[in-house]
N, C-alpha and C positions, 0 to 999 in steps of 0.2 A: 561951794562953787570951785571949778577946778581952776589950777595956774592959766589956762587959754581963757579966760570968763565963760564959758559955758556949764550950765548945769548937768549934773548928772547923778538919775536915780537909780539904784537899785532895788529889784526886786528880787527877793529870792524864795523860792518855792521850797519846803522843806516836806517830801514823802515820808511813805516806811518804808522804802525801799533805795529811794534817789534822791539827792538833792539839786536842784536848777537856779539858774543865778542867769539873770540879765540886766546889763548894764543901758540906760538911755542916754543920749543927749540933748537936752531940752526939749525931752517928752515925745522926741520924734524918732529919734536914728539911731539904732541898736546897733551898739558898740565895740562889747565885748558878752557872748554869753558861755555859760560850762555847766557840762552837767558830770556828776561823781556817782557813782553806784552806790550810793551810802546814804543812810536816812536818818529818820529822828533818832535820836539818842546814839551817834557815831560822831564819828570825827566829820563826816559827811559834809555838814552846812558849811563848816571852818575852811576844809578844803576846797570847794565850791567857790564861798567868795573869794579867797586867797588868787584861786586859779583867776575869775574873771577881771579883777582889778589887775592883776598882772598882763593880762592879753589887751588889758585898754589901758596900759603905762599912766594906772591911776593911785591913788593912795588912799587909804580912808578916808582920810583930811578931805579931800577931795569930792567927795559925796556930800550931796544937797540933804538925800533924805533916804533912808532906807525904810524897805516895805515889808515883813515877812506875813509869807500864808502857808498855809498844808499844815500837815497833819501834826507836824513839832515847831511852828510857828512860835511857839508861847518859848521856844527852849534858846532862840536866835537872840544872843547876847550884844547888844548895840542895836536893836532896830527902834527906827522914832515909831513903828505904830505897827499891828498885827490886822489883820484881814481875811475873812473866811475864804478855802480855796473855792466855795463854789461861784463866789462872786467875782473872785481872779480870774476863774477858767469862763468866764462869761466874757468877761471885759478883754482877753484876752486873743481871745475865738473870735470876735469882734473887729479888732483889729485886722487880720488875719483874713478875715470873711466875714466885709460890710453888711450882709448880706444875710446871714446866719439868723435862725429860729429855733434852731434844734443843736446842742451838743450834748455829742456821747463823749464822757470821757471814762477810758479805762486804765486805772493805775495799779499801781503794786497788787493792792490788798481789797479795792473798793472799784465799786464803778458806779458812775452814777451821768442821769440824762437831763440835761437842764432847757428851760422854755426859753427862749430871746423873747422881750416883744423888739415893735418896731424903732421905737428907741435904743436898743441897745442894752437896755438892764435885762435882769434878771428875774421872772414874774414869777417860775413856780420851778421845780426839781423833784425827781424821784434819786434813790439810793440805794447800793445795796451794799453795806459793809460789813454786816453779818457774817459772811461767809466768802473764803477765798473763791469757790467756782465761779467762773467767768472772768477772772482778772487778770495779769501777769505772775501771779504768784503759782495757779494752778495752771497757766503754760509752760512755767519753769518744774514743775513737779511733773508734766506730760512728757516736757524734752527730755528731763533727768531720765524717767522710766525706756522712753524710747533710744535714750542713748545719743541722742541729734544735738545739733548746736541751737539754741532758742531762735536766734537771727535765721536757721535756714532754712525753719518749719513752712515760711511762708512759698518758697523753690521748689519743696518736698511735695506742700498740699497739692502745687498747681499740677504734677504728673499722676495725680490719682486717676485711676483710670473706674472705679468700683466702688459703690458705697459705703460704707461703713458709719451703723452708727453710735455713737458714745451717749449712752440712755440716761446716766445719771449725773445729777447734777450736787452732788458734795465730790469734793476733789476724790474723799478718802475710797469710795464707790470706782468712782470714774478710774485711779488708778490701777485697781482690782479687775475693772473692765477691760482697760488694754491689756495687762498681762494674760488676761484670759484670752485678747484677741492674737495677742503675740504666740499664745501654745497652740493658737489654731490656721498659724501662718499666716495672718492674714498681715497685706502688704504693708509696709510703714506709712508708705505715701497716703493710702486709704485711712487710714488711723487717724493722720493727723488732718486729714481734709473732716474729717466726722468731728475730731476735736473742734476743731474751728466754729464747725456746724452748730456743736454745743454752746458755744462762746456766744457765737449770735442768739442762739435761741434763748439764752438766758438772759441777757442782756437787750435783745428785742422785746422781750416781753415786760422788761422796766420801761423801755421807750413806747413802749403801745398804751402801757399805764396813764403815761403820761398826753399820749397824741403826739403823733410825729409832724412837725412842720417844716417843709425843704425852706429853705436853703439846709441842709444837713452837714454840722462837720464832725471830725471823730478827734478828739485828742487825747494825751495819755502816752504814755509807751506803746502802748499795744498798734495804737495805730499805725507805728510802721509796718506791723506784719500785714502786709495785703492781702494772706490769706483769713485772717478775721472780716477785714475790712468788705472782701468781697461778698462772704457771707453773710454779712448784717444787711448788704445790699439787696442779696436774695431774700433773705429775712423781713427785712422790711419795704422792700421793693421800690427803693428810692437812690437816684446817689448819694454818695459820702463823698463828702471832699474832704480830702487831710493836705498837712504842708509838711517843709521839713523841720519846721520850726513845731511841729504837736507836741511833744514831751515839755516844751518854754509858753506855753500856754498860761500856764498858771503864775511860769514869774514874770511873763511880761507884761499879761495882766496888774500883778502886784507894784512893777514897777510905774507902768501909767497911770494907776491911783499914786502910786508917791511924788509923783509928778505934780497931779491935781492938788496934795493936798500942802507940795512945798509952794506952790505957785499962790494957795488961798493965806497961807499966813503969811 
């Protein structure tokens, strides 16, 4: 409990890519959160919390309970308990969007689409962590090739004027496909609106696996680029809702279980 008597949990969401950290106070009012471009096995998680105890003039000492989930959960030194992230990104989405049946999340290295029932839990999930295409990993291998900033792909897609489509679904394919579309001039804009196209189509067909039920939210990275976003929309023919808070899905999640679970002992 911190020096004001108020409780406060952290959760922090440990990627392969990112690390996320959100601060509660007493299970309701998000504090302080940060996210660091660094993931499991990096200095990533350390500077994460460091960062968000600092931006909520907190201390260790100060923390009721900490939460860790993703994918280097098990590596978070000081946490009172670990938690799977599909359960986080449920509970978290939830918050977020009462409302929700369907989350798509797409992270570094994985993506995966999870069932809400009406309660709020988690009833079933598809996966696909096998293979980087459709994730943030193989957006960043498209912008690298294309030469663009990842952030402006989604500016770029919306001026496509021309189809273009990106046929195969292993990154290593798909990047051999641009360069082939790049010797044949064809526009960037068009390129990355077909990447997009790719993204959804891969990723819609996990969520078909599973049955799409609206209320629909998207979280993850990815979700800010609204040109995926819109694609899946077409793909799936339903809206997406995202927030600015979808990349803190997972630790907010983690944080409101550490709440529930300072609060039952």
């Amino acid at each position: 409990m911190g020096n004001d008597g108020f409780s406060y949990t952290l959760g922090i969401d440990v990627g392969s890519t990112s690390s996320k950290c959100v601060v509660l106070k007493d299970g309701k009012e998000i504090v302080s959160k940060a996210l660091v471009p660094f993931g499991a096995g990096t200095s990533g998680p350390e500077r994460a919390r460091k960062e968000v105890l600092e931006q909520a003039g907190l201390l260790e000492t100060d923390l009721s309970y900490t939460l860790a989930t993703g994918y280097g959960r098990n590596m978070v030194e000081g946490a009172d308990a670990q938690m799977s992230e599909l359960s986080c990104h449920a509970r978290g989405a939830c918050e977020l969007f009462p409302d929700v049946r369907t989350v798509i999340d797409i992270g570094g290295q994985d993506a995966k689409v999870l069932r809400i029932n009406s309660n709020g839990m988690m009833e079933n999930f598809v996966m696909n962590d096998k293979c980087a295409a459709g994730t943030g990993r193989f957006l960043e291998v498209m912008a690298r090739v294309l030469e663009v900033d990842i952030n402006e792909m989604a500016v770029l897609s919306a001026r496509s004027e021309k189809k273009v489509d990106i046929s195969s679904t292993c990154t290593v394919f798909a990047e051999s496909e641009v360069i082939s579309q790049l010797s044949n001039n064809a526009d960037k804009c068009d390129i990355i609106s077909g990447i997009h196209r790719s993204v959804a189509g891969r990723t819609g067909g996990l969520a078909k696996r599973l049955g799409v039920l609206p209320q629909v939210v998207m979280t993850g990275g990815v979700a800010r680029n609204a040109g995926v976003v819109k694609a899946l929309e077409e793909e799936l023919k339903v809206p997406i809702f995202t927030s600015p808070l979808a990349q803190y899905a997972g630790a907010l999640g983690a944080a409101l279980f550490g709440w529930q679970k300072y609060i039952r002992n």
